[in-house]
Phi, psi and omega in degrees: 000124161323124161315137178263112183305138178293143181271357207241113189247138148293160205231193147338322207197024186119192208250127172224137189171132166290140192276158172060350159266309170238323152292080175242208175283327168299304176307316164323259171340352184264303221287308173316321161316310182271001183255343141319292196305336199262324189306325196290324185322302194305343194087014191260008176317332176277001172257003173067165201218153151265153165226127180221215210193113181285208180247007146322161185300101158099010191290308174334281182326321179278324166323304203269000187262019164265323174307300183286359164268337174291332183250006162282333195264345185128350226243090149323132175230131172256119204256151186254177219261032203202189111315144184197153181293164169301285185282355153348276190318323191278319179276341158291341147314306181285315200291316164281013206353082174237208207288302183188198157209147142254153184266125166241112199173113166282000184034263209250350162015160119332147181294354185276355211259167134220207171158198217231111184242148184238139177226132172238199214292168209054026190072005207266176188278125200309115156341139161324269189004287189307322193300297208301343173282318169276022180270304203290332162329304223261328181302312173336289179325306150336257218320296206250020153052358177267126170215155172265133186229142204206121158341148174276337183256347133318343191264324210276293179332313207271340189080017186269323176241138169250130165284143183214127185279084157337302195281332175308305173330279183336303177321319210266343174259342157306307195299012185247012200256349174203174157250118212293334175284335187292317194299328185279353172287328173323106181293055182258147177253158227194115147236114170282134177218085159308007162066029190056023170259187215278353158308352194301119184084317186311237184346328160267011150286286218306313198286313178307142201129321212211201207278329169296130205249099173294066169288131174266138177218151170052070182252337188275163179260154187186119206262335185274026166038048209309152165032038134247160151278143150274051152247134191264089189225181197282356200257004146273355192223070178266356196268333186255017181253356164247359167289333174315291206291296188311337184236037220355064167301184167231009152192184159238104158282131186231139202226132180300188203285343133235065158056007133325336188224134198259158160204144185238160170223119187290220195264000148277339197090022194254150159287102143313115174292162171315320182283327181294300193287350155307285196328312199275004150289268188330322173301282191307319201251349173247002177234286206290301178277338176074039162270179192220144135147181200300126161267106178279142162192156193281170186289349192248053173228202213247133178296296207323329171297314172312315181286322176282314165318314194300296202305320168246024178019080174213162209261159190237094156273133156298075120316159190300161163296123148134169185322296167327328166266324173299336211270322163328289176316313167341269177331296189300338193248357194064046166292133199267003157199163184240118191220149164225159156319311185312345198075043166237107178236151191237149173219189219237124178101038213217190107310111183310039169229161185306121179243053187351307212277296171340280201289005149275314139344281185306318200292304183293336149328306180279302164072207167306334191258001183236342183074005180269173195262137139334283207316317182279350153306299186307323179302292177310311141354289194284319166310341170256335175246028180087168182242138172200134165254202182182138172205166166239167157237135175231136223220139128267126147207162184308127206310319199295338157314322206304301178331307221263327197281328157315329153296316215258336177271319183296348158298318193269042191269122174274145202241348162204151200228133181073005189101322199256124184353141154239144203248338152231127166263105197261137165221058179250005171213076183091178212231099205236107188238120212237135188267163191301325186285002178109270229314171162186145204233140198245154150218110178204156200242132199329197178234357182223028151184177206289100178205159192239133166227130158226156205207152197205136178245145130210210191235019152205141172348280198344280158327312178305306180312302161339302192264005166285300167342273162358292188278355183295321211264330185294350176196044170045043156232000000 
């Protein structure tokens, strides 16, 4: 009999499929199956996996029907007892010193999406190497339709599965990330929007106590993530970006949908892009706190950091998108941050993984230690590097397209864009052409579903647009 080509491809960040088409129980449970089989092979069974959980629709459920294939194989799981952010999950790792984890979290997904995430030891996000290797597991598993599986309250008995309240540990290592009584003394008005995601309470517990003042918005669990997406850009957050204004905060923070990517808004109510929002981490941690060391960030984030490395002489690695690569450098150079476009960034002393809450913390820290508004962190900012503006476009199309539009770009190469030279072309992640003037313009496709993303920096809106336009026609559409 033909082998059934597996349906479940990791991405970017894990295995993502509309629930009940393709994210059903079964596929879980393959996927889970493949992830017994690659721990036992490696020899780590004996150190147990976390399993943790968003507010989607069905996630428990699915949380426990991985549990029960994990503990059918042998393998202690400690699951957690509650919904919990990504990194959470990922610091229950360390806490637990165990193997890995899995995420059952579609993160910033449409509410139809859910999915499958892997972390090995030290919370980080499973190396290429580990997918391909738990790809070929899990296809098998596909194949011969077969897991070893254990009731979940048999597991429980047995001592195979522990319910484990993840987050209190996590608090207690939050409250160590700044200082929190100066911060909670603050005359700041604060609108928090968890995006009805698993973030929910974090920041107004860490806050609470003091002069800061802590609005929760979209707070409730609601797994359809009424009238968002649970990503935090701007055209997810017109509700907290007009709660800002209507209620004179003096910011806003929004954390996806399982707290890993951050997104702010400032004391107007204007949207800080991701890159801006690097930049002033990456800022907040070389001028305000006077820490050093190595800036990591993916090809689709922002040259301002590359400026800020000249300006404080520290060194800037490039890596591919996502995490999974940034977080290795991390670990190897001791880095004192990692950052993406996406709006996930990590820091050193932390887990080297993407973190809402830190980068909300630091971000209300600088602040409070400079007396400044957003807008005027950004004025500074830009006075030391310069204005750099920044978008993404994001295209759907039918996957059987992806090919022809992948011809039509390596065909199209320009030798100038606007009148002005492109002076590199890198295509070792997407198609990235950076001009004599600083601009650069990116076209490359997601990693985790059919989407054309292009994305483009210079120093004025205007130009940025141009040049979207620009990578649209660059892959023929």
């Amino acid at each position: 009999m033909k082998p059934v080509e597996s349906p479940i491809k990791f991405g970017t960040d894990g295995w993502r499929g509309v629930i009940a088409e393709d994210f059903t129980f079964d596929n879980v449970r393959f996927c889970a199956q493949g992830v017994a089989d690659y721990f036992r092979q490696a020899g780590l069974e004996g150190q147990g996996l976390v399993i943790g959980y968003d507010t989607r629709f069905a996630s428990e459920d699915f949380a426990a029907a991985a549990a029960e294939v994990i503990a059918g194989n042998g393998i202690k799981v400690f699951l957690s007892s509650r919904s919990t952010p990504t990194p959470v999950v990922s610091f229950g790792v360390t806490d637990k010193q165990t193997a890995g984890a899995i995420m059952i979290t579609a993160s910033h997904n449409p509410a139809r999406w859910n999915g499958f995430k892997l972390r090995v030891a030290g919370g980080i996000s499973a190396p290429s190497e580990v997918i391909s290797e738990v790809e070929k597991y899990v296809s098998r598993a596909c194949n011969t339709g077969k897991t070893e599986k254990m009731l979940l309250e048999q597991a429980v008995e047995r001592g195979l599965v522990e319910y484990s309240d993840l987050t209190s540990v996590y608090m207690e290592r939050a409250t160590g990330f700044v200082d929190l009584d100066k911060v909670r003394r603050a005359k700041l008005k604060v609108i928090v929007d968890p995006m009805y995601g698993a973030g929910a309470g974090y920041l107004k517990t860490l806050l609470a106590g003091g002069t800061i003042d802590v609005t929760e918005i979209n707070g409730e669990n609601n797994p359809a993530f009424p009238g968002i997406n649970p990503e935090p850009i701007e055209v997810n957050l017109e509700k907290l970006s007009t709660t800002v204004r209507e209620q004179g905060a003096d910011v806003g923070l929004a954390l996806d949908g399982d707290a890993d990517r951050i997104g702010i808004i400032d004391e107007n109510g204007a949207f800080l892009t991701q890159l801006q929002v690097f930049a002033l981490l990456c800022l907040y941690l070389l001028e305000i706190r006077g820490e050093r060391g190595p800036i990591v960030k993916t090809i689709t984030t922002t040259s301002m950091v590359d400026r800020l490395g000249e300006i404080y002489q520290v060194p800037v690695y490039e890596t591919s998108v996502g995490f999974k690569y940034v977080a290795p450098i991390m670990v190897a150079e001791n880095a004192l941050i990692g950052g993406e476009e996406s709006g996930g960034y990590g820091f050193r002393g932390h887990i080297p993984e993407r973190d809402a809450v830190p980068a909300s913390l630091y971000f209300l820290d600088f602040m409070v230690r400079t007396g400044k508004t957003p807008s005027q962190l950004l004025a500074d900012l830009y006075r030391r590097v310069g204005p750099h503006h920044y978008h993404r476009m994001d295209v759907h199309f039918p996957e059987n397209e992806r090919q022809r539009m992948t011809d039509h770009i390596q065909n199209s190469f320009p030798e100038a864009i606007e009148g002005v030279p492109v002076v590199k072309t890198d295509t070792h992640d997407g198609f990235r052409f950076t001009l004599e003037d600083g601009t650069w313009l990116l076209v490359r496709f997601s990693g985790t579903e059919p989407m054309l993303r292009v994305y483009a920096e210079s120093n004025s809106m205007s130009c940025v647009e141009r040049l979207l336009e620009e990578g649209k026609k660059l892959a023929g559409l």
